[in-house]
N, C-alpha and C positions, 0 to 999 in steps of 0.2 A: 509778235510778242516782244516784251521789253525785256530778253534776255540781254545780259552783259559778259560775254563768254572772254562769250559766254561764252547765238549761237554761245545767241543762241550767243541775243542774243543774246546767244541767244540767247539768249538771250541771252532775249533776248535774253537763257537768255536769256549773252545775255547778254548786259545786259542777257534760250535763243539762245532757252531753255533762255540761250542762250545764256544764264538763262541761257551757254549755257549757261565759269558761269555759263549758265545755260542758253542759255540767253545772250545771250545778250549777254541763256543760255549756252546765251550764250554762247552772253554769247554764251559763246557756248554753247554747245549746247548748242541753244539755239541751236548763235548763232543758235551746223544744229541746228543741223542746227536750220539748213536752208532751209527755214522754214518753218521749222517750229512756226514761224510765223503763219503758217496757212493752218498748220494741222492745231491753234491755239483754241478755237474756236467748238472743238467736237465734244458733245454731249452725250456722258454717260451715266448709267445708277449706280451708284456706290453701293458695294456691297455691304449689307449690315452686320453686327454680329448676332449670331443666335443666342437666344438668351437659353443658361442651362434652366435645367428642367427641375421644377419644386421638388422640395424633399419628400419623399413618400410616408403619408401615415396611418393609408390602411395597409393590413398585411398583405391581404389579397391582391390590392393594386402594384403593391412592390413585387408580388412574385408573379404576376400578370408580366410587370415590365421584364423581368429577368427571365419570361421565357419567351418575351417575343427579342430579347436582348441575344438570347441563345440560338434562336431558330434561325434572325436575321446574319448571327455568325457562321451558323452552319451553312447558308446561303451564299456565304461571301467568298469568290475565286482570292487563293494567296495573292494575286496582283492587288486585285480590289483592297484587302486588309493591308496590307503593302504601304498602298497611296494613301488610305487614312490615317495609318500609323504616323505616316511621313508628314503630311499636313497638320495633324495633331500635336507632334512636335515641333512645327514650324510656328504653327499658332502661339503658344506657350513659350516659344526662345521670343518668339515677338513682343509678348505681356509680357517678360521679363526682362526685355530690352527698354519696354516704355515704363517700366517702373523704376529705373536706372537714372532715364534720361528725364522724367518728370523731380527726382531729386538734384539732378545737374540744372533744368532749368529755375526749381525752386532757388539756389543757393545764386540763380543769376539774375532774381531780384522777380520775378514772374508769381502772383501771390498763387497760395493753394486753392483759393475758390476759381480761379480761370484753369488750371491744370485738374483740377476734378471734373468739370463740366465741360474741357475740352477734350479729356480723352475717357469720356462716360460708354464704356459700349465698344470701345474702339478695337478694329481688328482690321488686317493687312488688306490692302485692294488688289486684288490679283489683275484684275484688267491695268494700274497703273505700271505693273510689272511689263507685262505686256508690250504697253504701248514703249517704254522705255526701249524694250529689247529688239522693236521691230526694225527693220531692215528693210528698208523698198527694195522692189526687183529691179525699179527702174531709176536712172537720174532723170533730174527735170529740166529740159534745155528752157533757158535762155527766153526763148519767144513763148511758151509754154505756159513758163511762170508771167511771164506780161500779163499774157492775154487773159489768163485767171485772175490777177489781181486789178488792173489796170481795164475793166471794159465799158461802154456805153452806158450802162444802165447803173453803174456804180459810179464812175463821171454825174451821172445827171441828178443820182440821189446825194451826194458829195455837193452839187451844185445849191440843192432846196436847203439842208443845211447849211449851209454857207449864209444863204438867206434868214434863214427862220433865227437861227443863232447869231446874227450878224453885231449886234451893241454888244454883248457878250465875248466874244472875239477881238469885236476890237478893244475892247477895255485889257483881256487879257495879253493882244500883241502889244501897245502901250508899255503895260507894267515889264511885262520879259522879252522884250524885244527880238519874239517869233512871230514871221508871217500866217494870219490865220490861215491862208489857204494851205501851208502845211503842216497845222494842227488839227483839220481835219482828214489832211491826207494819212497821216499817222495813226488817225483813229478809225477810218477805212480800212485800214489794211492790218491793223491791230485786233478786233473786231467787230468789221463790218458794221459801223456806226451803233455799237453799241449792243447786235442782235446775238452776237454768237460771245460768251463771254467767256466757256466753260461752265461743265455739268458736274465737277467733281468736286466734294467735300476742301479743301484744302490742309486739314491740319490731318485727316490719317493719309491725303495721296502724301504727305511732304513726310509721314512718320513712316510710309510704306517704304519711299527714298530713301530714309534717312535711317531705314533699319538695312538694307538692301549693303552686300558690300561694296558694290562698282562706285558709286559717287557720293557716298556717306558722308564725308565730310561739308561739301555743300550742300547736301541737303539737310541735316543737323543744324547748318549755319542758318537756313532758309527756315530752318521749325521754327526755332529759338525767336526768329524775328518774327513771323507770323504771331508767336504767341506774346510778343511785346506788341504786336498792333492789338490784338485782342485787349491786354491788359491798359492798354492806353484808351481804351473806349471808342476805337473807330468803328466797331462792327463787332458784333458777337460770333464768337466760333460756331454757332449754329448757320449762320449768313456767309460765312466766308467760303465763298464758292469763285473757283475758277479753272484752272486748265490742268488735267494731271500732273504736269512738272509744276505749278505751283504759281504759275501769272495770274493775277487777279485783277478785274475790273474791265471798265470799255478800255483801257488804254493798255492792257495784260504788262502790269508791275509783279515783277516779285518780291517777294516781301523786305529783302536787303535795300532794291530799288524806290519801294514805299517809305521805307523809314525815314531812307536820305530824302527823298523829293519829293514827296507827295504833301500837298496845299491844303488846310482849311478855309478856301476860299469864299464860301458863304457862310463863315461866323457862325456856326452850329457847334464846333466844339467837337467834329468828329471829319477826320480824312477820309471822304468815300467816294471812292472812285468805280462804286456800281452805280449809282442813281443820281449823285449831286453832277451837273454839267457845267458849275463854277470849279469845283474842285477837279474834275477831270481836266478840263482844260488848261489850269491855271497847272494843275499836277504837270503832264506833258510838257507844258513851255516852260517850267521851270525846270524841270529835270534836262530840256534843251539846251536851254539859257546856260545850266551849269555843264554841260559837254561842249560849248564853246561856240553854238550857234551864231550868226551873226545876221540880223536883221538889213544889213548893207548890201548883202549878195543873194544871190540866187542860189540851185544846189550845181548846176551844171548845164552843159545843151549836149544835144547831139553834133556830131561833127564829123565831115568827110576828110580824110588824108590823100593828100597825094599818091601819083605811082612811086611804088620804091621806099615808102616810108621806111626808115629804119626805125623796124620794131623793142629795140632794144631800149627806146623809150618809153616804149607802154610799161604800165605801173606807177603804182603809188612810192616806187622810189626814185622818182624825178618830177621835182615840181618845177614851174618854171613860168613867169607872167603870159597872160595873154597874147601882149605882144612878141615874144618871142615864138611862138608856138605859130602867132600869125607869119612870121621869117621864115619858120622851116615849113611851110605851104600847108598848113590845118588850116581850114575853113567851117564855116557854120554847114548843116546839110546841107541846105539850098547853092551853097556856091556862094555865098556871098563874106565878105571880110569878118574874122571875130570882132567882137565890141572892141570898143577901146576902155581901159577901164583897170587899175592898180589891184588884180588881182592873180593870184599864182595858180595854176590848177595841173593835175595828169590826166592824162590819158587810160583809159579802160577800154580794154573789148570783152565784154562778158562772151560769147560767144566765137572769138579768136578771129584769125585776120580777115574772115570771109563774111562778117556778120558786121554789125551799127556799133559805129564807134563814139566815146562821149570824151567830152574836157570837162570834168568836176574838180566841182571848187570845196573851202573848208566844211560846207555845211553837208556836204558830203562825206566826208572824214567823220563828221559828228555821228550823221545817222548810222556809219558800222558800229560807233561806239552803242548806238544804243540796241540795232543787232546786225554782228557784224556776219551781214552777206550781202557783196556785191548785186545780188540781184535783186533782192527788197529794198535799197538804198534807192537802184534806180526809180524801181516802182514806185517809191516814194514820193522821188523827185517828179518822175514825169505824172502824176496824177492830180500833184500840185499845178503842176504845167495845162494839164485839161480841165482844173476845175477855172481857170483861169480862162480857159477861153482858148488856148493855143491848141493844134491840133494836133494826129495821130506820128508817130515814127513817121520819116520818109524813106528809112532802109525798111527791107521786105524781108519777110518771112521762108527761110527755102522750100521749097516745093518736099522735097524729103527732109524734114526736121524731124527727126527720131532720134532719141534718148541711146544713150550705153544701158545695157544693162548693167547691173552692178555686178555682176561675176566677170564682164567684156572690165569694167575699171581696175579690180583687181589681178584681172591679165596685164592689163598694161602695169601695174605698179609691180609685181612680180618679176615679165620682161627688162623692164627698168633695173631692177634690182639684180639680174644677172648680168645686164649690161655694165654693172658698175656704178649705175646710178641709184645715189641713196636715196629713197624714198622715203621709208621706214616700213612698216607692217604691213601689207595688202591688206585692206580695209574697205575697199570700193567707193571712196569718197577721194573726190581727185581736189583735195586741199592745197595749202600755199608748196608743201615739201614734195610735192608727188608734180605741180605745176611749172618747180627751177627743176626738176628730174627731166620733164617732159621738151622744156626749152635748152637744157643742155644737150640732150640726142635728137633736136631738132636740129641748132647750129652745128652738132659735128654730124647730121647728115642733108645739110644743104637746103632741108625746110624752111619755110619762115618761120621763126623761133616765137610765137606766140602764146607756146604753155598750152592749149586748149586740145584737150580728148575727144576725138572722134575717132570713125572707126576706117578712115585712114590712116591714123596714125597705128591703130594696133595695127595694122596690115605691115605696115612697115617698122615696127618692132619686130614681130615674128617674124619674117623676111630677115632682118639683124639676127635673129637669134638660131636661125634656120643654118645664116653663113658663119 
């Protein structure tokens, strides 16, 4: 998803919700976010609202209802009467929230006939609720997320589109100077060439958000713009369908992300990036073009380090030429010399010092912008790498690759935190502030200071906190 956080991101995101931003999500989000990017794709029935019931005007019938009105309350456990009480006024703060904010969007230029027929019927989606507040049991390592996104049969359907869409592509890398093969790598992994796009309404999931108090403000931000694409005539709010958090189309924009970059590429007079394949595409490489992409480079390789590398250089806070990186003994997987070639990159280990290490370059930088997580970035990069013909990782997958659970993260960020290291909140998502926690009780206890959570490091945190 194209959270711009978003993460997600997320959005993307967000961007990934990050998007979140969520996205991209934001990022956000999204990011959120990790992944938002996977979960952009899931399809569900918006719940409708019940329509009330016509006014009564036989007698009979009115006091029919009023005694099956009464038997049904006699029926009702206090809980039961309880929860409907409670939903009933949830319902109602909610209709009185969008009749608030449909004169806030009025007075921001959004005419009355799109605010009447976009919120005709409209009532809160509980499932968007949901999906916002869920919590995985598990994290998702590293090889995990690869092999989900990045496998054979998505390479080879990646590859037919490559073909089938090929004057198209190339007319659009021309104009925005992005490689096609990672404009459909973005649209693989965004949804799945188009299949999975989101099943949710988009203007009650984003007024569900945006009545909700945890991220109200973005998502308020996110209505508002949804309802200026509506009013701009790209799509009618009956069409506008995409992902709970609010990503829309094969390339999952949020609606901030549509406004600014989204392309009328086939001269129809309408931005649609469900169906038109000029505009989706020309949409994503422009919105690339403007995060800084550069047509001259690649996104990154894979790369072996020497013994003894001093990890204090992993990270995106040390950039430094190719050649130099070739000085302090980084090589390409295979053993053989980096390129030679006027460009800066760092070092990443998504999976810490015992896993596949990469040198990425700016257009790596780009892709967090549009959802910042280290491990959709790569997948990115490397599926653009397979559609091309290059082959699988030549680092391996360990034999025991099992996930933290998320309560095992929140131990370690808790331990942390009594150790003296500021983390912030135990939240079970081992982010940039829980990763300098993790490398600083790694160097002061002799570890390689790599940041990355496994369940040797909890062992030796509680071990620390034991003494």
């Amino acid at each position: 998803m194209a959270f711009r956080f978003v993460s997600s991101r997320f959005v993307k995101a967000n961007r990934a919700f990050p998007a979140f931003r969520r996205g991209k999500i934001s990022s956000e989000l999204s990011k959120a976010v990790l992944s938002l990017s996977l979960l952009a794709g899931l399809s569900f029935a918006v719940p409708q609202a019940i329509p009330q019931a016509s006014a009564q005007t036989d007698s009979q019938s009115a006091d029919s209802q009023s005694a099956n009105n009464q038997s049904a309350d006699q029926n009702q456990t206090p809980d039961q009467g309880n929860a409907a009480a409670q939903a009933e006024a949830v319902d109602q703060d909610f209709l009185n929230w969008v009749e608030a904010f449909k004169r806030e969007a009025r007075a921001k230029g959004i005419s009355q006939e799109i605010l009447d027929s976009s919120f005709k019927d409209i009532a809160p989606v509980k499932r968007v609720i949901e999906l916002d507040r869920r919590q995985p049991e598990f994290s998702l390592t590293f090889w995990t997320y690869l092999n989900r996104s990045v496998n054979d049969a998505r390479v080879k359907k990646a590859q037919e589109l490559m073909v089938q869409h090929a004057r198209l592509l190339s007319e659009v890398e021309k104009k925005y100077g992005v490689q096609a093969r990672f404009l459909v790598s973005f649209w693989g992994l965004e949804s799945n060439f188009g299949s999975n796009t989101g099943g949710f309404k988009v203007i009650p999931a984003l007024a569900t958000l945006a009545h909700d108090a945890r991220r109200a403000d973005f998502f308020r931000t996110q209505l508002i713009n949804a309802l200026q694409i509506i009013d701009n005539g790209d799509i009618a709010s009956s069409r506008m369908t995409g992902s709970w958090a609010g990503a829309m189309g094969q390339v999952q924009f949020i609606p901030s992300t549509f406004l600014g970059h989204a392309v009328d590429a086939d001269g129809d007079g309408r931005r649609d990036l469900w169906n038109s394949m000029p505009d989706i595409f020309s949409s994503a490489a422009n919105f690339l073009s403007n995060l800084g992409w550069n047509d001259s480079e690649t996104w990154g390789r894979e790369v072996k380090l020497p013994p003894g590398f001093d990890l204090e250089l992993i990270g995106f806070q040390t950039k430094k030429p190719i050649g130099a990186w070739q000085a302090l003994g980084v090589r390409r997987a295979d053993g053989r010399s980096l390129p030679v070639a006027n460009v800066e990159g760092s070092l990443v280990l998504p999976a810490g010092h015992k896993g596949p290490a990469f040198l990425v370059y700016g257009n790596f930088r780009a892709t967090l912008k549009w959802n910042n997580s280290i491990f959709y970035a790569i997948a990115v990069g490397h599926l653009a790498d397979r559609i091309e013909g290059k082959g699988k990782l030549l680092a391996k997958a360990p034999a025991n690759d099992k996930p933290l659970l998320r309560a095992e993260i929140q131990e370690i960020q808790t331990l942390l935190n009594r150790l003296g290291y500021d983390v912030g909140r135990p939240d079970g998502v081992a982010g940039r502030q829980t990763r300098s926690g993790i490398k600083a009780f790694q160097r002061k206890s002799t570890m390689p200071a790599d940041g990355y959570a496994d369940i040797s490091l909890l062992e030796r945190l509680r071990a620390a906190v034991a003494n």
